[in-house]
N, CA, C and O atoms as a Maestro MAE file, in Angstrom:
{
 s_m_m2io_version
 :::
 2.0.0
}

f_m_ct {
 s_m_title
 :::
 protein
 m_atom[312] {
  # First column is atom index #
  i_m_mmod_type
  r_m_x_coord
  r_m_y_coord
  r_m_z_coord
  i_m_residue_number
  s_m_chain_name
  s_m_pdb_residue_name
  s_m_pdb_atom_name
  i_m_atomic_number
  :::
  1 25 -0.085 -39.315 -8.408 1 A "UNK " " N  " 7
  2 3 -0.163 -37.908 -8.067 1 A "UNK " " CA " 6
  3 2 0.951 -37.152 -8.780 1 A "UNK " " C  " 6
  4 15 2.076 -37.644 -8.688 1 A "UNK " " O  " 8
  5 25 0.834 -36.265 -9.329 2 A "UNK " " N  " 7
  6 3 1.399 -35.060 -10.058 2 A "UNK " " CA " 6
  7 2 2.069 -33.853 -9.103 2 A "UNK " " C  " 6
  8 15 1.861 -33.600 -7.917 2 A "UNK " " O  " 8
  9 25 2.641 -33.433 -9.734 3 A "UNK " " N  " 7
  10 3 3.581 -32.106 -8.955 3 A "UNK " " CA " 6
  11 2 2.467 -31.146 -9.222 3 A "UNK " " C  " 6
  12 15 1.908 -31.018 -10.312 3 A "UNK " " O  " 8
  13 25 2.088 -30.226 -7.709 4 A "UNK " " N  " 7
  14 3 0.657 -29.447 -8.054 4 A "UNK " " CA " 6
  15 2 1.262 -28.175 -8.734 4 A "UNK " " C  " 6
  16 15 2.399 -27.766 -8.495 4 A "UNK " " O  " 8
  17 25 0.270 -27.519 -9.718 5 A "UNK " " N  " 7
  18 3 0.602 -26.472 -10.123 5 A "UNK " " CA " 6
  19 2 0.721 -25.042 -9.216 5 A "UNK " " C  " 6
  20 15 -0.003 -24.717 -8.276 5 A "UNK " " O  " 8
  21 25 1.698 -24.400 -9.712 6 A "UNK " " N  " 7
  22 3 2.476 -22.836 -9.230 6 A "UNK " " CA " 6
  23 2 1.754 -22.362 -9.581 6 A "UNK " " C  " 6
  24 15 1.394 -23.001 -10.570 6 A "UNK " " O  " 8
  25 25 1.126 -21.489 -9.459 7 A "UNK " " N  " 7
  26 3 0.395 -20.097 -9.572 7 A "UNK " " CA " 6
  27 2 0.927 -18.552 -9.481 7 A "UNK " " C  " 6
  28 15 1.343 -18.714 -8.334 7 A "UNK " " O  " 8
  29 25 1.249 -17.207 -9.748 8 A "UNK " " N  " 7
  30 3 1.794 -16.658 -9.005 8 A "UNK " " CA " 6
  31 2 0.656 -15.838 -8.311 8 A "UNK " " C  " 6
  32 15 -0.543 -15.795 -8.585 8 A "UNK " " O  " 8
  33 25 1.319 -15.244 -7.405 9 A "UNK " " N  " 7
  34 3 0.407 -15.115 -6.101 9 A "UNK " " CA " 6
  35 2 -0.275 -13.992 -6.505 9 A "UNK " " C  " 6
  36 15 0.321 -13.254 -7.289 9 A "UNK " " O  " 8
  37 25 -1.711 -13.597 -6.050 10 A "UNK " " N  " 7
  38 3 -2.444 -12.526 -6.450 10 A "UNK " " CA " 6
  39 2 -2.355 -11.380 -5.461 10 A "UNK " " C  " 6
  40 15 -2.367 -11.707 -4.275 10 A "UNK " " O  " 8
  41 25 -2.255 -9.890 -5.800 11 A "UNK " " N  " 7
  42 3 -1.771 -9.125 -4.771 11 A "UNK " " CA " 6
  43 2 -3.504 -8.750 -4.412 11 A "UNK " " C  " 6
  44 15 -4.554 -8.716 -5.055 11 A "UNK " " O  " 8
  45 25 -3.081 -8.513 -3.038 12 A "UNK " " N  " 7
  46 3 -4.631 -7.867 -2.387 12 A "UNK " " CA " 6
  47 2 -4.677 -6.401 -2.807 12 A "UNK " " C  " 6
  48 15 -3.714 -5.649 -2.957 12 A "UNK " " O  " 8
  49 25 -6.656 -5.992 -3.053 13 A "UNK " " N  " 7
  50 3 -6.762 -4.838 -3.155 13 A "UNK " " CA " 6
  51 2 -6.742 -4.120 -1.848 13 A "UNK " " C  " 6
  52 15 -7.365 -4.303 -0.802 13 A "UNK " " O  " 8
  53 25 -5.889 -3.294 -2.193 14 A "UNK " " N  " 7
  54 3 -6.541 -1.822 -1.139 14 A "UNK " " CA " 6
  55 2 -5.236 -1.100 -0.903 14 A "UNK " " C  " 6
  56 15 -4.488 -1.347 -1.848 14 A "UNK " " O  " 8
  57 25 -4.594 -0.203 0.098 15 A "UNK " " N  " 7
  58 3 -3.729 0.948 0.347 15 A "UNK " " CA " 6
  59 2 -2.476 -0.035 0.733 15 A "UNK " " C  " 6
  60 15 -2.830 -1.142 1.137 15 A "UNK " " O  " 8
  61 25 -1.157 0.187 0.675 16 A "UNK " " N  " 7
  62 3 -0.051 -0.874 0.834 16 A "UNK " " CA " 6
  63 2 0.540 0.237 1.420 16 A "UNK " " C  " 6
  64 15 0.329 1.410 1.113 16 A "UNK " " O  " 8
  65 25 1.421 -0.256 2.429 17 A "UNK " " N  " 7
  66 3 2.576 0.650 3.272 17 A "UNK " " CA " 6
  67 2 3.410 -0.433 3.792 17 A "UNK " " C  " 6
  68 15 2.960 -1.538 4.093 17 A "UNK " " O  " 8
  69 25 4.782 -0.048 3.902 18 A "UNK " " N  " 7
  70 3 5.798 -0.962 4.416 18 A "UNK " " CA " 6
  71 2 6.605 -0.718 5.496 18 A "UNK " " C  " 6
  72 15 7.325 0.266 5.335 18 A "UNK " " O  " 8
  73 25 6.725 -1.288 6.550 19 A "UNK " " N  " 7
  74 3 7.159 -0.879 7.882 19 A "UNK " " CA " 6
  75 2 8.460 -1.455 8.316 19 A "UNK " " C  " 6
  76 15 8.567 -2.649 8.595 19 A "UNK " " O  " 8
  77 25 9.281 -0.756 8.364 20 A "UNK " " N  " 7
  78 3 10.596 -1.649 8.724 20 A "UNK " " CA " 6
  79 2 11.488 -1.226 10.122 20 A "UNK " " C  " 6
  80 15 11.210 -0.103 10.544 20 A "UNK " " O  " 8
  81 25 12.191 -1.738 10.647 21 A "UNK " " N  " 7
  82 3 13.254 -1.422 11.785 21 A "UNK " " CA " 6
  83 2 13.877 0.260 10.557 21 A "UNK " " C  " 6
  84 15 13.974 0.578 9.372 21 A "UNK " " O  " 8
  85 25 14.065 0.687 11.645 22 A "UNK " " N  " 7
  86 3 15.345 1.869 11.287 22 A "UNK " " CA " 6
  87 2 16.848 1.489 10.327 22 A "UNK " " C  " 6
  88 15 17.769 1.082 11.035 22 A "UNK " " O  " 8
  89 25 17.045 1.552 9.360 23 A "UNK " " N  " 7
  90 3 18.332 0.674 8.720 23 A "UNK " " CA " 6
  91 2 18.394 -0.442 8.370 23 A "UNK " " C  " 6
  92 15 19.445 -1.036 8.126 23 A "UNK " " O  " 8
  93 25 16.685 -1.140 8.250 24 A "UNK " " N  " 7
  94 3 16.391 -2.287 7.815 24 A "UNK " " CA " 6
  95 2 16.352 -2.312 6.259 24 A "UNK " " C  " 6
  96 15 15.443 -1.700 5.698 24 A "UNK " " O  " 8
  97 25 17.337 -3.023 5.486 25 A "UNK " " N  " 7
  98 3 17.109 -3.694 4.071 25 A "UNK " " CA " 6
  99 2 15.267 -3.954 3.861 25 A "UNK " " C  " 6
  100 15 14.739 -3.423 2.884 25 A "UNK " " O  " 8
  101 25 14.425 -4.765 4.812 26 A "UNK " " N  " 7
  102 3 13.101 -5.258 4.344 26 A "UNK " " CA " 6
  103 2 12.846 -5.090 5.578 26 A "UNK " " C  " 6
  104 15 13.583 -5.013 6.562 26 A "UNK " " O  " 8
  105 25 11.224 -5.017 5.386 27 A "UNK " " N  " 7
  106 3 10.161 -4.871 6.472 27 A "UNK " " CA " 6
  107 2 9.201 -5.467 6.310 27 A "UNK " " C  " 6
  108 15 9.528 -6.558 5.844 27 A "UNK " " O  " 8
  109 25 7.794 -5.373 6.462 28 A "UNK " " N  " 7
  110 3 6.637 -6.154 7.030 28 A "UNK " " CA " 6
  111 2 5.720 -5.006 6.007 28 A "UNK " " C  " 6
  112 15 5.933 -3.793 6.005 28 A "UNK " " O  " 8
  113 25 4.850 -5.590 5.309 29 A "UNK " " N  " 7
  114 3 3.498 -4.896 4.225 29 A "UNK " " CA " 6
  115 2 2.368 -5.036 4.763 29 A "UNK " " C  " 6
  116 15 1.790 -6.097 4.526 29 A "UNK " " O  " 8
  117 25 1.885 -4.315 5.397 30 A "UNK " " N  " 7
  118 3 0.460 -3.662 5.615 30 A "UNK " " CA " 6
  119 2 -0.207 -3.415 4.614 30 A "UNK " " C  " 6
  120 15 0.322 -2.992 3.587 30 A "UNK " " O  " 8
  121 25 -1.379 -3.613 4.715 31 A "UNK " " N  " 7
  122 3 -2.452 -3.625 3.769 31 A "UNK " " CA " 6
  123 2 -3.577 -2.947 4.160 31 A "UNK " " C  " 6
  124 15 -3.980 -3.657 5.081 31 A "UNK " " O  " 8
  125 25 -4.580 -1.755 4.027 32 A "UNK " " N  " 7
  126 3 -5.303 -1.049 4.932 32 A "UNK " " CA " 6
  127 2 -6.467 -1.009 3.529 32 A "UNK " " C  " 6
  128 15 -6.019 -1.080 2.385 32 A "UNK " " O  " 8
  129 25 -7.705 -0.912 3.742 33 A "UNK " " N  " 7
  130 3 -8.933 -0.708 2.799 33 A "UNK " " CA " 6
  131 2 -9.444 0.836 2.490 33 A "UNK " " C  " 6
  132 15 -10.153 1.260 1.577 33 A "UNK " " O  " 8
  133 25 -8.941 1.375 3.378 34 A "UNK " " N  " 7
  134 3 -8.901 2.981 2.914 34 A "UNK " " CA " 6
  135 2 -7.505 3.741 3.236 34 A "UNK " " C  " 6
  136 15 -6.535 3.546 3.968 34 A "UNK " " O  " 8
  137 25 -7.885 4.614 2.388 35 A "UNK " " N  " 7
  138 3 -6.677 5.979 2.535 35 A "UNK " " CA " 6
  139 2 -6.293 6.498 3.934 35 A "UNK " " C  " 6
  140 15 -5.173 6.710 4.399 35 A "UNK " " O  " 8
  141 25 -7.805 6.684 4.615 36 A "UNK " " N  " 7
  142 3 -7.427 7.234 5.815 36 A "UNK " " CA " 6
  143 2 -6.603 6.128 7.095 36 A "UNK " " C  " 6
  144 15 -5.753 6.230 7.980 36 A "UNK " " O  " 8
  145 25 -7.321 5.287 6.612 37 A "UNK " " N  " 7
  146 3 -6.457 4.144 7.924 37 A "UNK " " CA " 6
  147 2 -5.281 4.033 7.279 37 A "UNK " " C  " 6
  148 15 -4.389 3.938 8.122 37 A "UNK " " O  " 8
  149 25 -4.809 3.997 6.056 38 A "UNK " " N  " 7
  150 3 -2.913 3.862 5.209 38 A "UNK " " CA " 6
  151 2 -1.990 4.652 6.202 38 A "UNK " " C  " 6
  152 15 -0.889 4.413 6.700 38 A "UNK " " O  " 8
  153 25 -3.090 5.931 6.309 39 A "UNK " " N  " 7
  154 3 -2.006 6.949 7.050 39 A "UNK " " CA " 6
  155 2 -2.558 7.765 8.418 39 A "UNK " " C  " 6
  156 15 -2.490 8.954 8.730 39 A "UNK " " O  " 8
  157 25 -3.078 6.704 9.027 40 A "UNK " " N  " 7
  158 3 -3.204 6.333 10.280 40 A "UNK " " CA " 6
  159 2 -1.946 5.600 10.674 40 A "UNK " " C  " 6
  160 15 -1.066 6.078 11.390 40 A "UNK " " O  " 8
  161 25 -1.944 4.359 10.124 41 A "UNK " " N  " 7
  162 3 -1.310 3.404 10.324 41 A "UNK " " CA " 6
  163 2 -0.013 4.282 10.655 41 A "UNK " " C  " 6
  164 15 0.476 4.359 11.782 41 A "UNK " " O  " 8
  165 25 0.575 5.064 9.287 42 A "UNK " " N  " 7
  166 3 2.098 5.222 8.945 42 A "UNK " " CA " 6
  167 2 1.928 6.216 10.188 42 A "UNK " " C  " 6
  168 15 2.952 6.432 10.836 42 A "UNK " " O  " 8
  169 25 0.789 6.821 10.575 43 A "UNK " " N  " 7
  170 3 1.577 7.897 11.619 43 A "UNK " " CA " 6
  171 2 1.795 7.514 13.152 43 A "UNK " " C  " 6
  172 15 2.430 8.083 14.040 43 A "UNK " " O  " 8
  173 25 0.968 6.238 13.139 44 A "UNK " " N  " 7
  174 3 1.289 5.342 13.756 44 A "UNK " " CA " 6
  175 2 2.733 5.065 14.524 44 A "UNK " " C  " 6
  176 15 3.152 5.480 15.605 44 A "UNK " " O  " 8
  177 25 3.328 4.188 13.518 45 A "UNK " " N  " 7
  178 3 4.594 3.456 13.126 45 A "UNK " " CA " 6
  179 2 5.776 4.579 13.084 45 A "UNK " " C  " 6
  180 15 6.816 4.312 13.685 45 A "UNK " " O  " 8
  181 25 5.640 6.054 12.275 46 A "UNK " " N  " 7
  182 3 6.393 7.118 11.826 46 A "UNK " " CA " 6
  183 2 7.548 6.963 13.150 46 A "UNK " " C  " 6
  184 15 8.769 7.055 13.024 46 A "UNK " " O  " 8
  185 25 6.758 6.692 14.489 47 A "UNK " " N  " 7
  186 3 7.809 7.481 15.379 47 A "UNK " " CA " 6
  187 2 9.081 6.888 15.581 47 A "UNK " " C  " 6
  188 15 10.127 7.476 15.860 47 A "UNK " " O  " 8
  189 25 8.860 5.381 15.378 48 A "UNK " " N  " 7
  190 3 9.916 4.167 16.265 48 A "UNK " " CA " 6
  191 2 10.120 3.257 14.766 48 A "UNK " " C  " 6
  192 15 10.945 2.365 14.958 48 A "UNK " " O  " 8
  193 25 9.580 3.256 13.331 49 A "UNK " " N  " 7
  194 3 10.062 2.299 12.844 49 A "UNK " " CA " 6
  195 2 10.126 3.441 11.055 49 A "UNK " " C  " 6
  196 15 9.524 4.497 10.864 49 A "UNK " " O  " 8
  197 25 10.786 2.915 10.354 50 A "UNK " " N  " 7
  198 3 10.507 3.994 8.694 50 A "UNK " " CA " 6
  199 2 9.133 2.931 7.783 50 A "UNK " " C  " 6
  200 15 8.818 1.782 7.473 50 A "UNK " " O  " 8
  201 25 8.837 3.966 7.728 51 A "UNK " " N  " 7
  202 3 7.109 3.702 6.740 51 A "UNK " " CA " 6
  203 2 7.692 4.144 5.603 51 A "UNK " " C  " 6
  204 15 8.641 4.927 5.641 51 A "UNK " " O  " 8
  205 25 7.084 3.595 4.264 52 A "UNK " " N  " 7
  206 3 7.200 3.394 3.187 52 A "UNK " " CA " 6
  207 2 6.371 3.564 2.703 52 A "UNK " " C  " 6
  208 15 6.086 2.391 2.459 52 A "UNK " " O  " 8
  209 25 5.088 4.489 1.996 53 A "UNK " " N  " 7
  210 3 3.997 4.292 1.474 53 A "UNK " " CA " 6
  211 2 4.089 3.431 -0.043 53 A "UNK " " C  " 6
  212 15 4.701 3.974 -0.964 53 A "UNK " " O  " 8
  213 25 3.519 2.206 -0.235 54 A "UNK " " N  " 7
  214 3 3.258 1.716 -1.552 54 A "UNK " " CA " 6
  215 2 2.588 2.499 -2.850 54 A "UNK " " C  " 6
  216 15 2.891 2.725 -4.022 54 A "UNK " " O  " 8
  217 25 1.235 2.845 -1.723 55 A "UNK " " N  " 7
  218 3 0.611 3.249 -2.691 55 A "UNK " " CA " 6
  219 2 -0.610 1.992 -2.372 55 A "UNK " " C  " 6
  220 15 -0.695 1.129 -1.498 55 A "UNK " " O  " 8
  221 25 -1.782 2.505 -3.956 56 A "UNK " " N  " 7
  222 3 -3.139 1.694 -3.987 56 A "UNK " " CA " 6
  223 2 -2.905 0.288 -4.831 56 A "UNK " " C  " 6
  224 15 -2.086 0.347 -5.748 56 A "UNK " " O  " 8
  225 25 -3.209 -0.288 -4.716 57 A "UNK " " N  " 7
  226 3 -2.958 -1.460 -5.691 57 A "UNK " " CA " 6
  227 2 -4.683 -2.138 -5.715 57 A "UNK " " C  " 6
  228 15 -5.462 -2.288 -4.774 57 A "UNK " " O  " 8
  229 25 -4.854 -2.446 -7.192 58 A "UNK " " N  " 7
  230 3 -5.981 -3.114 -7.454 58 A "UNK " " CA " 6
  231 2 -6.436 -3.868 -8.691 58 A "UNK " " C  " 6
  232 15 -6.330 -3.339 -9.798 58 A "UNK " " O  " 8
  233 25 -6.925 -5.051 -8.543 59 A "UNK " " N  " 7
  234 3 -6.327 -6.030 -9.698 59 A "UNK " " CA " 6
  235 2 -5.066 -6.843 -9.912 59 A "UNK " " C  " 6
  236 15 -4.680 -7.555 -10.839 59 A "UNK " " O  " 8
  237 25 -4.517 -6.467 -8.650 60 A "UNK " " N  " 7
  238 3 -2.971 -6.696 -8.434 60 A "UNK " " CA " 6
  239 2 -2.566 -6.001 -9.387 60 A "UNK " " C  " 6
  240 15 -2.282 -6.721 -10.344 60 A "UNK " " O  " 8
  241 25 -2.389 -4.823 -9.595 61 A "UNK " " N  " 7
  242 3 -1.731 -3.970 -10.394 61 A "UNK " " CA " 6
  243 2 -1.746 -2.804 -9.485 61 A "UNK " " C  " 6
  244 15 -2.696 -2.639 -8.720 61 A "UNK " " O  " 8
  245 25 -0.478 -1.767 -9.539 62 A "UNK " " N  " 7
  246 3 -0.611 -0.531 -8.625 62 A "UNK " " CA " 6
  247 2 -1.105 0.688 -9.798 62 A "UNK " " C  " 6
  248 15 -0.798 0.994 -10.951 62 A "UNK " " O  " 8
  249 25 -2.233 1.249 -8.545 63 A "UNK " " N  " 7
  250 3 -2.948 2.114 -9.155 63 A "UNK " " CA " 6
  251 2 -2.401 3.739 -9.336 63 A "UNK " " C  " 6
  252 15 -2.622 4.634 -8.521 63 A "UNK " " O  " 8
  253 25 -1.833 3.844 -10.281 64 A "UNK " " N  " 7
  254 3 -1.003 5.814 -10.472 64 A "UNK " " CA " 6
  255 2 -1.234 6.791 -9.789 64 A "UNK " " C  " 6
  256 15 -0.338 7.487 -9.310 64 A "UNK " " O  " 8
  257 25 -2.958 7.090 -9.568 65 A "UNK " " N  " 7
  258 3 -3.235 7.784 -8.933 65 A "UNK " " CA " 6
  259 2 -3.573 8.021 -7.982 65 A "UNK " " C  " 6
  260 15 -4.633 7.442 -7.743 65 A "UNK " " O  " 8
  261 25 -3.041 8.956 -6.770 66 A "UNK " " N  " 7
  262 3 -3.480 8.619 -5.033 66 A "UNK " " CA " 6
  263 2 -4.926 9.699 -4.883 66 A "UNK " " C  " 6
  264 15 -5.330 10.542 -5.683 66 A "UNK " " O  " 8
  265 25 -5.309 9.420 -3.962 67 A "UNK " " N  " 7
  266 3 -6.834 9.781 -3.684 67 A "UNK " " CA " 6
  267 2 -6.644 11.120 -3.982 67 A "UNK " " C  " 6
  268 15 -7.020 11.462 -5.103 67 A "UNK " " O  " 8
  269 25 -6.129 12.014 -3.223 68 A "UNK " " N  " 7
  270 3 -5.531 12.895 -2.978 68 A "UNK " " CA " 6
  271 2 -5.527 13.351 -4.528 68 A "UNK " " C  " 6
  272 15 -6.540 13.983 -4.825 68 A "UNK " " O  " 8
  273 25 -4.442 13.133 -5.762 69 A "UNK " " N  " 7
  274 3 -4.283 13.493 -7.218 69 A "UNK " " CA " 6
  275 2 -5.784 14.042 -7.107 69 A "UNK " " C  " 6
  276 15 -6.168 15.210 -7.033 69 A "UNK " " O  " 8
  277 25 -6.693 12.562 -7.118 70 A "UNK " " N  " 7
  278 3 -7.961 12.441 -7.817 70 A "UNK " " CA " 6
  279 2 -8.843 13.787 -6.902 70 A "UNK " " C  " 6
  280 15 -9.741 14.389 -7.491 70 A "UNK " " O  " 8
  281 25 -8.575 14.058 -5.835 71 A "UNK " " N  " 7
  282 3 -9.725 15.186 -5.468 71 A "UNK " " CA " 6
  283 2 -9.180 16.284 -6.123 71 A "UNK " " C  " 6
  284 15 -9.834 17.167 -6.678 71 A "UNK " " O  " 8
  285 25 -8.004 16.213 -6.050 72 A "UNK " " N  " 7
  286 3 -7.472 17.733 -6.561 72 A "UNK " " CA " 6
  287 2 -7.732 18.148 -8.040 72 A "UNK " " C  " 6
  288 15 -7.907 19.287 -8.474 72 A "UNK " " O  " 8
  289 25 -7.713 16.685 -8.877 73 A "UNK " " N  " 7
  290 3 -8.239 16.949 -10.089 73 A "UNK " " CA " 6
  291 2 -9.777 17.335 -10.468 73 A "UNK " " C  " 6
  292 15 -10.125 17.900 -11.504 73 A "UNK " " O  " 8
  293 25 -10.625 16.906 -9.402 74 A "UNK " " N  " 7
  294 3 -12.403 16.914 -9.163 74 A "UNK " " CA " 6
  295 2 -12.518 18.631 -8.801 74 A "UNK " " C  " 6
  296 15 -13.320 19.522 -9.078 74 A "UNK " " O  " 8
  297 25 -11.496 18.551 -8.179 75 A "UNK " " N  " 7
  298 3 -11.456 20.405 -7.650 75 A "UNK " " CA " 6
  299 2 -11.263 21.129 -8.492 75 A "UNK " " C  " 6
  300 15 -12.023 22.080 -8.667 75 A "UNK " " O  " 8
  301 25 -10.026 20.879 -9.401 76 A "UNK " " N  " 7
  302 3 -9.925 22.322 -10.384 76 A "UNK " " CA " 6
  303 2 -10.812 22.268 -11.661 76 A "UNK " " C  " 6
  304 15 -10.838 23.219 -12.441 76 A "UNK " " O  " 8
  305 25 -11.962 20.472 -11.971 77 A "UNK " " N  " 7
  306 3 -12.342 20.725 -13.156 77 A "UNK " " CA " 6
  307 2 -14.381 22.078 -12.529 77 A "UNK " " C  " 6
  308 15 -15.155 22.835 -13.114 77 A "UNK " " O  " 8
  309 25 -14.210 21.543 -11.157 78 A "UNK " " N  " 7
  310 3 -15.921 22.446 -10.892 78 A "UNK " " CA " 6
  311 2 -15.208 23.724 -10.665 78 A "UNK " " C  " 6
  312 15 -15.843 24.751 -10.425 78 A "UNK " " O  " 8
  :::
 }
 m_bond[311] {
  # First column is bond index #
  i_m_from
  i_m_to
  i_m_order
  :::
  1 1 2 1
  2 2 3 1
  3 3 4 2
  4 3 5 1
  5 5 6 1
  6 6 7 1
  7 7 8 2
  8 7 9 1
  9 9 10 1
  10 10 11 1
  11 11 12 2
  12 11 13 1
  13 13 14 1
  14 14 15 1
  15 15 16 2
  16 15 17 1
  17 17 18 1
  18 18 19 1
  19 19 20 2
  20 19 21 1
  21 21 22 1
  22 22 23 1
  23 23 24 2
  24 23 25 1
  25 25 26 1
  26 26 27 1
  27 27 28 2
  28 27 29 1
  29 29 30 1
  30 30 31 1
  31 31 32 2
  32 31 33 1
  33 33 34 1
  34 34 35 1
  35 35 36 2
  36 35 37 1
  37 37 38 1
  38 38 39 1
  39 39 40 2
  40 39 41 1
  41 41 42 1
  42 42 43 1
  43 43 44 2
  44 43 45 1
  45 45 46 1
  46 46 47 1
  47 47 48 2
  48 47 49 1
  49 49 50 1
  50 50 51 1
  51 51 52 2
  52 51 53 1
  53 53 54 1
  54 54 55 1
  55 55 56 2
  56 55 57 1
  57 57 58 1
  58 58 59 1
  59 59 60 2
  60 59 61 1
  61 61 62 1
  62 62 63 1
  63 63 64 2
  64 63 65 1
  65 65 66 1
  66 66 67 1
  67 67 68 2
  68 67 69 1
  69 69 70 1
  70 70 71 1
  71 71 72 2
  72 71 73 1
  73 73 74 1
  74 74 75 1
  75 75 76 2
  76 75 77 1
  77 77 78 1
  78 78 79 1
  79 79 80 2
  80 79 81 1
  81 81 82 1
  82 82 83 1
  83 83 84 2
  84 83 85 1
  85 85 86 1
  86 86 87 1
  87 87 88 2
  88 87 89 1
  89 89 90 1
  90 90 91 1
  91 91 92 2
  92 91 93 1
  93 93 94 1
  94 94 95 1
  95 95 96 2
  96 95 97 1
  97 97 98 1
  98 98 99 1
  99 99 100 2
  100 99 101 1
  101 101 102 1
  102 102 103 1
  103 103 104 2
  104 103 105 1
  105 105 106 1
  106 106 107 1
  107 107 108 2
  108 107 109 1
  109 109 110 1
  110 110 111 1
  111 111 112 2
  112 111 113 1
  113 113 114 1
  114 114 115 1
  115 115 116 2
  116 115 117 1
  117 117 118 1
  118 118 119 1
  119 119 120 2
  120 119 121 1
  121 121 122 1
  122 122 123 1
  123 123 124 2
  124 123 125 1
  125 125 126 1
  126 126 127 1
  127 127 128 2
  128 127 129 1
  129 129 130 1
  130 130 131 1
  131 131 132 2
  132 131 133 1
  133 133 134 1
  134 134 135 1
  135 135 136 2
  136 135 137 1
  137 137 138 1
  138 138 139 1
  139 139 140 2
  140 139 141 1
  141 141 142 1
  142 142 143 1
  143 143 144 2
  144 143 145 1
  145 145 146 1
  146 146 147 1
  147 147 148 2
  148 147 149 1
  149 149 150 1
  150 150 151 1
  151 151 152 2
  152 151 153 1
  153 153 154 1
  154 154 155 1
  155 155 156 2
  156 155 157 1
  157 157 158 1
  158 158 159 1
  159 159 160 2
  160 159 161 1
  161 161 162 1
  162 162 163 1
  163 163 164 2
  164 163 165 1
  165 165 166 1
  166 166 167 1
  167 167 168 2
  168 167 169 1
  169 169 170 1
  170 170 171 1
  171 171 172 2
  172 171 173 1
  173 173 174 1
  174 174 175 1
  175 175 176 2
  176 175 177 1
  177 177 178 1
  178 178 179 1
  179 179 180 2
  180 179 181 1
  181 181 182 1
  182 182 183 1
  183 183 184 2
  184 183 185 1
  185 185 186 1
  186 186 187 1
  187 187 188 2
  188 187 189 1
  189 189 190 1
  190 190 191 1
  191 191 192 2
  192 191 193 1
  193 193 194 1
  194 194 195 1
  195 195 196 2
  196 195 197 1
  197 197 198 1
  198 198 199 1
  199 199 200 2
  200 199 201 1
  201 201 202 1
  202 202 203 1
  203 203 204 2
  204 203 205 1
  205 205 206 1
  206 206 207 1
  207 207 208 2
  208 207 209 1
  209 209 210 1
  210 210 211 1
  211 211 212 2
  212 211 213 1
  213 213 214 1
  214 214 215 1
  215 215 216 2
  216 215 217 1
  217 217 218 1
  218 218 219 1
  219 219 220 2
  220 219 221 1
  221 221 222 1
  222 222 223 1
  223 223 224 2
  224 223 225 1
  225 225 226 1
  226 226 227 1
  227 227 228 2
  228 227 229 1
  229 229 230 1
  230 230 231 1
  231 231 232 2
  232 231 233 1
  233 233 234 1
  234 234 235 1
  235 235 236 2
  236 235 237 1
  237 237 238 1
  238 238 239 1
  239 239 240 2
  240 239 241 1
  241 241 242 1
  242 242 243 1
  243 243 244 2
  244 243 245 1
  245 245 246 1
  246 246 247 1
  247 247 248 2
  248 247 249 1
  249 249 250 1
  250 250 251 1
  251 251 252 2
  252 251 253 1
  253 253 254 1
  254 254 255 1
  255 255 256 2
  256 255 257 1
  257 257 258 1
  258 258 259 1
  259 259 260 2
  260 259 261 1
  261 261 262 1
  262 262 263 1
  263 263 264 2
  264 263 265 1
  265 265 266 1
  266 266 267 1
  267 267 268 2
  268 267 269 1
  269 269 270 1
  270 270 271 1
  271 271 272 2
  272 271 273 1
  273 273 274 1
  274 274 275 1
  275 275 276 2
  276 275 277 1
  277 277 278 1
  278 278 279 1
  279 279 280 2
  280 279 281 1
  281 281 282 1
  282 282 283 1
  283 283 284 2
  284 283 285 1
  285 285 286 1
  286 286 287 1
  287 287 288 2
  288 287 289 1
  289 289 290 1
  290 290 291 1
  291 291 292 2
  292 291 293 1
  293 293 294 1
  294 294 295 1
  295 295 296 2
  296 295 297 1
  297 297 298 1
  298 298 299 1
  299 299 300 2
  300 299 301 1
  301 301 302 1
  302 302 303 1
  303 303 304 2
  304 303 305 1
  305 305 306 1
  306 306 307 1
  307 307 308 2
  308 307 309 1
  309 309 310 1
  310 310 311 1
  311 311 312 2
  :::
 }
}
């Protein structure tokens, strides 16, 4: 038997937010499949812990633009 191969880890698609204690260095990553539950969640959490929005990530790559950019851009081109 062989030493099994490392991989690095693949990030999940969908909305990322990070939740931590008040004055916490690191916190805990939430992962939500839409926009609206991302910031559900954070308004959630807002009262008793600091939220962090990530942002979208997909492909394991983070995606530039938030939903939000993208309607506003759909809006001023009609």
């Amino acid at each position: 038997m062989g030493r099994p191969p490392v991989l690095p880890k693949k990030k999940k698609d969908g909305f990322w937010l990070e939740v931590r204690n008040k004055g916490a260095d690191s916190g805990t990553i939430l992962i939500r499949d839409t926009y609206e539950a991302m910031m559900q969640a954070a308004k959630m959490y807002q009262n008793t812990k600091d939220v962090i929005i990530l942002g979208e990530h997909r492909n394991g790559k983070k995606v530039q633009e938030t939903p939000k950019e993208k309607a506003e851009k759909k809006s001023k081109k009609a």
